[in-house]
C-alpha positions, 0 to 999 in steps of 0.5 A: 520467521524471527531470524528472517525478520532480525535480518530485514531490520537489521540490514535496514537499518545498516543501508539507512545508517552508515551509506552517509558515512561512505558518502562522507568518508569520500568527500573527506578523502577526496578533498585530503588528496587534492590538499584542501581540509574539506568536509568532515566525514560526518558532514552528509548526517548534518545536511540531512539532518538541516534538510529535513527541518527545512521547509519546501518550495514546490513548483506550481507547474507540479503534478502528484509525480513531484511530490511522490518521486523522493518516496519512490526512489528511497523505498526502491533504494533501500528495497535493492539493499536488502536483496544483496548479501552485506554480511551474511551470505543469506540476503534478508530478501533474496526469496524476493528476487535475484540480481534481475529484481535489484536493476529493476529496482534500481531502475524504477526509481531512476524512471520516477526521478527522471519524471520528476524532474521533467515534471518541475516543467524547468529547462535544466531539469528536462536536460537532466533526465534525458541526459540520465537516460543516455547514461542507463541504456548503456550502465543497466546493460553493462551491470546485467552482463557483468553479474551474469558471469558469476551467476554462470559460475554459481548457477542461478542469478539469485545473490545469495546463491551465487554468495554461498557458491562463491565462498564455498569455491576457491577464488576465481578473481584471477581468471580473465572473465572475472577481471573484465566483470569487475572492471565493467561493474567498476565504470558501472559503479562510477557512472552510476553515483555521479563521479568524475569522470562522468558526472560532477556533483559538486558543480551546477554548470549546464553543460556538465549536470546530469543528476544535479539538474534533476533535483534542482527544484526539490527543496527541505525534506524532499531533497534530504530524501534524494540525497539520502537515496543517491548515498544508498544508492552507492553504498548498495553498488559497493556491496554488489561489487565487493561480495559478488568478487570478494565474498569473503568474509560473508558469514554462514551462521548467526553467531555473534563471532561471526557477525561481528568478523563479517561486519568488520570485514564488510567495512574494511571492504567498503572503505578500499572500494570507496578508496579506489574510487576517490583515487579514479576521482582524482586521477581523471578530469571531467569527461566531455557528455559526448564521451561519456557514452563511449566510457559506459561502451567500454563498460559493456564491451568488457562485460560481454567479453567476460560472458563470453569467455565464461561461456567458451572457457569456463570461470577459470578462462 
């Protein structure tokens, strides 16, 4: 019970702690490869930080859903995070739920942030969680899928359990089913956090916000609560991808070695994933809306592919 409770606090505070900094370190090397001197890597800690001292301004038009979303979308986030295996292979929360219990996570609180900025009564926020909601019916589908061809491999749709299957078998990465699972969880993982080329943070034009436009009204504390969530957000996405397909490196014990090897390993995971997709940024312009849905559709293509195969070939198919 004490290890479990050790385990719980910890990762928290892991999720809470360090998913800024795998925010920052890719705005910084964005902005390193498109030549400009940007943000810092710790910039993300100072917009909190001057976020959560400001006050706010809450819409008169507002009902008791306005206020309530930033709560529920960050406790959903950090609840995700603990069911995913970051640097033990035995997730804090897995007796809670597998890979189904994370997308419903994950999925309620996009439903409270898209009532929240419907909720605002504004134009621009109305636009949004329609726009948000085009983009889920396709990315949950696509992630389930492509998660689901591991789990065939491990036998059970719990992330721990296909954790301990995964390290204890050799490495199936190069099989076909495996390749098109992670190439569809990767448009997943883009589409999910708002990259280019589906979404742009960084700008506030009407015919390209998706999840700016949602959060336009939400001001000071509020606003550093969603803003902290959406870094969560990705830092749970990127564990999800890298210790489902790369789940090397997960200890099997509570040892000091152990943890500390797992914990430098997860790190270097994070920073080459978080490499890749600033790469993906860079390389690609903005999609037009319309596209998009056919990007997320090549998403879903390749993970049904990979299910299939698994299926009639089995993990080595």
């Amino acid at each position: 019970m004490i290890e479990r409770f050790v385990s719980v606090i910890g990762q928290a505070a892991m999720v809470l702690l360090f998913s800024p900094l795998i925010a920052g370190l890719g705005k910084a090397l964005k902005a390193r490869l498109q030549t400009r001197r940007g943000p810092g890597v710790l910039q993300p800690y100072r917009d909190l930080y001057k976020l959560l001292r400001k006050g706010m301004v809450i819409p008169d038009t507002a009902s008791w859903i306005f206020p309530l979303t930033p709560f529920v979308l960050f406790s959903t986030t950090l609840l995700a995070g603990l069911l995913i295996p970051a640097v033990s292979a035995q997730a804090p929360l897995s007796l809670f739920g597998g890979v189904l219990a994370v997308v419903y996570l994950l999925a309620l609180g996009r439903f409270f942030l898209a009532l929240g900025g419907l909720d605002a009564g504004t134009p621009f926020g109305g636009l949004g969680s329609s726009r948000e909601m085009t983009i889920s019916a396709i990315a949950e589908p696509a992630l389930m899928l492509a998660v689901f061809t591991v789990a065939l491999g491990a036998g059970s749709t719990n992330l721990s359990s296909m954790a301990k299957a995964a390290v204890g078998q050799s490495w199936h990465f190069l099989a076909p089913s495996q390749m098109l699972a992670f190439a569809a969880l990767f448009i997943v993982l883009i589409a999910e956090t708002g990259r280019i080329p589906v979404d742009n943070p960084a700008t506030h034009l009407e015919l390209t916000m998706i999840h700016e436009a949602m959060i336009l009204e939400y001001s000071g504390p509020y606003l550093a609560l969603i803003e902290w969530s959406a870094a969560m957000k990705q830092m749970v996405l990127m564990t999800l991808l890298i210790n489902v397909f790369f789940p090397y490196g997960l200890s099997a014990d509570a040892s000091p070695l152990g943890m500390t090897v797992s914990i430098l390993l997860f790190a270097a995971k994070l920073a080459a994933l978080a490499s890749a997709v600033v790469l993906v940024e860079t390389a690609n312009a903005k999609l037009r809306l319309f596209r998009v849905p056919e990007l997320l559709a090549v998403a879903f293509v390749l993970s049904a592919l990979a299910l299939i195969s698994t299926f009639l070939f089995g993990s080595r198919g």
